[in-house]
C-alpha positions as CSV (number, residue, x, y, z in Angstrom):
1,X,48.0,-187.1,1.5
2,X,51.5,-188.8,1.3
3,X,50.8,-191.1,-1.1
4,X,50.6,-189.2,-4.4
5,X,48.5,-192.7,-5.6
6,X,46.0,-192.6,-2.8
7,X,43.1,-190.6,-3.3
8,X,40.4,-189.4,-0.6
9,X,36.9,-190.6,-1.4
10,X,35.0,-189.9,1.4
11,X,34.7,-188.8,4.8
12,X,32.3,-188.1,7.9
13,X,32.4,-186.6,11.2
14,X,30.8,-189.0,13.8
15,X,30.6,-188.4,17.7
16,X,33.1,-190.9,20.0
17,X,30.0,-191.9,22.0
18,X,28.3,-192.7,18.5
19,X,30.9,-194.1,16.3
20,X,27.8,-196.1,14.1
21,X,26.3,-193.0,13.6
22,X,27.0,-190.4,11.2
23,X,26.8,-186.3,12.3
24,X,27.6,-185.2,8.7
25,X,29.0,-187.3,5.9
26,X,30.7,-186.6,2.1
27,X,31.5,-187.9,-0.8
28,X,33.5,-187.0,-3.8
29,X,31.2,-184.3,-5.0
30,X,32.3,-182.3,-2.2
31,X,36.1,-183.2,-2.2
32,X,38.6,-182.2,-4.1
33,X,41.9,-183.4,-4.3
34,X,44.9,-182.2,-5.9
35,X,47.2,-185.2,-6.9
36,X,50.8,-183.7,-8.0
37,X,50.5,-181.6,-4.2
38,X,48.4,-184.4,-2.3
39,X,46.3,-181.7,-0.8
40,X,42.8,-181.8,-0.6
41,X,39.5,-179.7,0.3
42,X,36.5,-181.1,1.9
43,X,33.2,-179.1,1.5
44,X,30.9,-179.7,4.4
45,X,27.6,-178.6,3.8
46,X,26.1,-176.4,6.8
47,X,24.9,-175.5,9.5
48,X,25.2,-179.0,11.3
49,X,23.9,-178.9,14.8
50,X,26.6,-180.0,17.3
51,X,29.4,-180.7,14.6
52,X,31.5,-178.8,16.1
53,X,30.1,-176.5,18.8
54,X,29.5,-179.1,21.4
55,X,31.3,-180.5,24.6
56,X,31.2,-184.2,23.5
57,X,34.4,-185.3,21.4
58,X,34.3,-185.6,17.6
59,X,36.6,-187.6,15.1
60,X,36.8,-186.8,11.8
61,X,37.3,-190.4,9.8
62,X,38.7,-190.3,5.9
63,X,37.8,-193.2,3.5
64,X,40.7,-193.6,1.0
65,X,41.2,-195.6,-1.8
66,X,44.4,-196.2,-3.9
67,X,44.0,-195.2,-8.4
């Protein structure tokens, strides 16, 4: 993150054909987030068919919220 006050609450990978419609989605039991670095870990719980193996495009989208 940049913003050492903005933390990363969620996240989901959704198709570009299907933006309404979630392939895989998290929440902060499976992210963790280091504040005095900003990095952060997602945990995406597997196998997901066509996550990521798959000719259509897929966008990653982050939810964040400020502390």
């Amino acid at each position: 993150m940049l913003d050492r006050e903005t933390g990363i609450y969620a996240a989901r990978i959704v198709a570009a054909n299907k933006m309404t419609k979630d392939i895989v989605a998290v929440g902060p039991a499976n992210i963790q987030f280091d504040k005095p670095t900003g990095d952060f870990t997602l945990t995406i719980p597997g196998p997901q068919n066509d996550a990521f193996y798959s000719e259509d495009l897929k966008l990653i989208q982050f939810y964040i919220n400020t502390r």
